[in-house]
Structure formats: structure tokens, C-alpha cells
N, C-alpha and C positions, 0 to 999 in steps of 0.2 A: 504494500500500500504506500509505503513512504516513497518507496521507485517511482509509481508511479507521479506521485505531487511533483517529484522532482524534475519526472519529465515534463509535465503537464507546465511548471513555472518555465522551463526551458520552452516550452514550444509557445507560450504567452508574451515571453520576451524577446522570440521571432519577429510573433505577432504586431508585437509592439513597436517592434522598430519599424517593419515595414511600414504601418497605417504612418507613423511619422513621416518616414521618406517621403511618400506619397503626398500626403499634406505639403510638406516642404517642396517638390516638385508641381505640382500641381497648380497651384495657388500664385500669380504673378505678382500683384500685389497685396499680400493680405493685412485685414485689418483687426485693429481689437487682437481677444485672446489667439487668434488663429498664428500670430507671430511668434510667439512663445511655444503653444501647443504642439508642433511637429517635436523641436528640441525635447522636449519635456518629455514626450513619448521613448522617442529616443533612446535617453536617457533613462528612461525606467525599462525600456525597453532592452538595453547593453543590461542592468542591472541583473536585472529577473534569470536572461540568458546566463550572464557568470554564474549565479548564484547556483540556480536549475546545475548546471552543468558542472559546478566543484560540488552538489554532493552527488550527483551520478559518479565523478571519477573518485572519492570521497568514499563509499561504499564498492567498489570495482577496486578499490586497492584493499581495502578492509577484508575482501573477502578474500584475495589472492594471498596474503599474508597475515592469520587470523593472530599471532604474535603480537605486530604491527597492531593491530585495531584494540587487544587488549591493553597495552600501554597508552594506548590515545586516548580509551576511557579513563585508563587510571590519573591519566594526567589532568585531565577536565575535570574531574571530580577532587583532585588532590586541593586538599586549604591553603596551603602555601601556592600555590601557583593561582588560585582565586583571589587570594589578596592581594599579590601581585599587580594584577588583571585591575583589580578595581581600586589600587594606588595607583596605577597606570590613567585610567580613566577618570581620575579625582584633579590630575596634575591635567591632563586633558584640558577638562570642564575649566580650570582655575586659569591657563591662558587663555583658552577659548573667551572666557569672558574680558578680559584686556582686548585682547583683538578684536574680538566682537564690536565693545562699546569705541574703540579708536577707529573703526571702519566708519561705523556710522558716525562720529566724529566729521571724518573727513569729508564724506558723503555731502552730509547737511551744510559744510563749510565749502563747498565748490558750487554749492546752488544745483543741488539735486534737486528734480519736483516732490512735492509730497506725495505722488500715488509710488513713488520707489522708496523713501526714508518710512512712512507709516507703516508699510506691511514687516520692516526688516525689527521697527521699535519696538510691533507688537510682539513679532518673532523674542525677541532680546525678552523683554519683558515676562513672555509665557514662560523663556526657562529660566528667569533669574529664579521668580516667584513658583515654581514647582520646586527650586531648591531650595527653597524659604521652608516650601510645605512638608517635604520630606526633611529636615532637618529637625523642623518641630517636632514631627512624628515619630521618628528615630530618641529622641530627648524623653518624649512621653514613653518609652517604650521602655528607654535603661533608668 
């Protein structure tokens, strides 16, 4: 069952990408969302394909070498290499948010229009205040 999803995301991110092409081809001058829309497919479109297709060869190596695939669980589930993973992602998040807010910075200070600085502030905003949220909750917890 799990093969098959993974074909199924692989053959979606085909999918995907063509309808984008298409659009991009197609379309001489478009307007509105239609400018974005092809890339964006695209783009989710290369994604889905990668992803579809590293766990097909993901499972094709796992089974060739069942050795191989039992250390890979053990390593995924090992606490040391999970805390790693999510000191990794913590240092992550903590520049992410320097660069974040000095992009938009920049952005606003070159005379971007507002329909491109509002969507990136809301962006910013949703994960500052989800890390607000899980912090508290994390606090409450210990």
C-alpha cells in the first residue's frame, strides 16, 4: 500500500508539472494568478516527483539489503540523533527568523507594493506566533 502512494505522488508530480508547462506555454500574455500559477505547479510538481521517487528507490534499497534498512530504523528512532535533528532545526528556525525579518526589511525599504510585503508579514507573523504558542504549551507541560 505504501508503494503504491508513492507511486501515485510520483505520477501526481508528473502530473503536475506538465499542467504547469502547459499553462506556461500556452498562455501569451497572462494575467492575475495565471503568472505565478504555471511556476507554482511546477514547483510542487518537481517536488511530489522527488519525493514519490526517493521513497520508491528508499524501499528498492531496503529490500535489497535488509541489514541496510534495519540500521536506518534504528537510527531514526535513536534519541541522540532526534535531538540532534531538532537542535539542528531550532538553530534553523532562530536564523531563519533574522533573515526573515531583514528581507522584509529590505523589501519595504526599496518601495515594494503592498500586495508583495503583506502576504510575506502575514507569512512572518503566523510562525513567529505559532512559536509563541508552542512555547507556552511546552512551559505548561514541564
Amino acid at each position: 500500500m505504501k508503494k503504491m502512494k508513492s507511486v501515485f505522488i510520483s505520477i501526481l508530480g508528473v502530473l503536475l508539472f506538465a499542467v504547469g508547462f502547459y499553462f506556461m506555454k500556452s498562455f501569451d500574455e497572462p494575467q492575475g494568478i495565471l503568472k505565478a500559477l504555471p511556476y507554482l505547479l511546477i514547483g510542487i510538481g518537481c517536488g511530489a516527483f522527488g519525493h514519490g521517487i526517493g521513497d520508491i528507490f528508499s524501499k528498492w534499497a531496503a529490500k535489497k539489503n535488509p541489514e541496510m534498512a534495519k540500521q536506518m530504523e534504528i537510527d531514526q528512532k535513536d534519541e541522540r540523533n532526534i535531538m540532534l535533528a531538532n537542535t539542528a532545526k531550532a538553530k534553523g528556525y532562530d536564523i531563519m527568523t533574522y533573515v526573515f525579518g531583514a528581507l522584509l526589511m529590505a523589501y519595504a525599504l526599496m518601495g515594494a507594493s503592498m500586495e508583495i510585503i503583506i502576504p510575506f508579514v502575514i507569512a512572518y507573523l503566523f510562525v513567529q506566533l505559532y512559536a509563541v504558542f508552542i512555547r507556552v504549551k511546552k512551559n505548561k507541560e514541564n
